[in-house]
N, C-alpha and C positions, 0 to 999 in steps of 0.2 A: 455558484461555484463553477467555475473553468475550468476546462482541462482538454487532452486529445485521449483519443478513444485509440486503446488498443486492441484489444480484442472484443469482437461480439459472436457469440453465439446464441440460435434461438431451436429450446429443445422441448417436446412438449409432455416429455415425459420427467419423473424427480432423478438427479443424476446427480452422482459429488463427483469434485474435482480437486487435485491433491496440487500443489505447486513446493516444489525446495526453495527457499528462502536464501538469499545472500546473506554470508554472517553481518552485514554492513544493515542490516533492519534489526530493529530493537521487537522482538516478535512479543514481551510482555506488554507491550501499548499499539498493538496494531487495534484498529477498531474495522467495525462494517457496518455500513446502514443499508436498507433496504425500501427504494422511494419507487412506486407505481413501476413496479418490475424488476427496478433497475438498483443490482447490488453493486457498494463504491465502498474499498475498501482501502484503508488511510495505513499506508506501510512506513511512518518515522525510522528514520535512519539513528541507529546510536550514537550517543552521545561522541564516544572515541573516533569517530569517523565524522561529524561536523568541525566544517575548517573555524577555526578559531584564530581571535585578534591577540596579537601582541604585541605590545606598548613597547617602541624602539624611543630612548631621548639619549 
């Protein structure tokens, strides 16, 4: 998987961090994995807010 990296932080103590969500993420499907350090966390945009096709004839 691909991607650019926005933030990093390196803390070596246990610490949370709170973030506000734009109402434009579907927060019931957000997921997170956690691979050899490195937590990625997958914020789907709602439904209502992906652009959609409409059939002009």
């Amino acid at each position: 998987m691909e991607g650019t990296l926005i933030h990093h932080e390196l803390r070596p103590e246990n610490y949370q961090r709170t973030f506000e969500l734009d109402p434009s993420i579907d927060a019931g499907k957000i997921t997170a994995t956690i691979e050899q350090g490195l937590v990625t966390l997958t914020l789907p945009k709602a439904e209502h807010v992906k652009p959609r096709k409409i059939a002009v004839s």
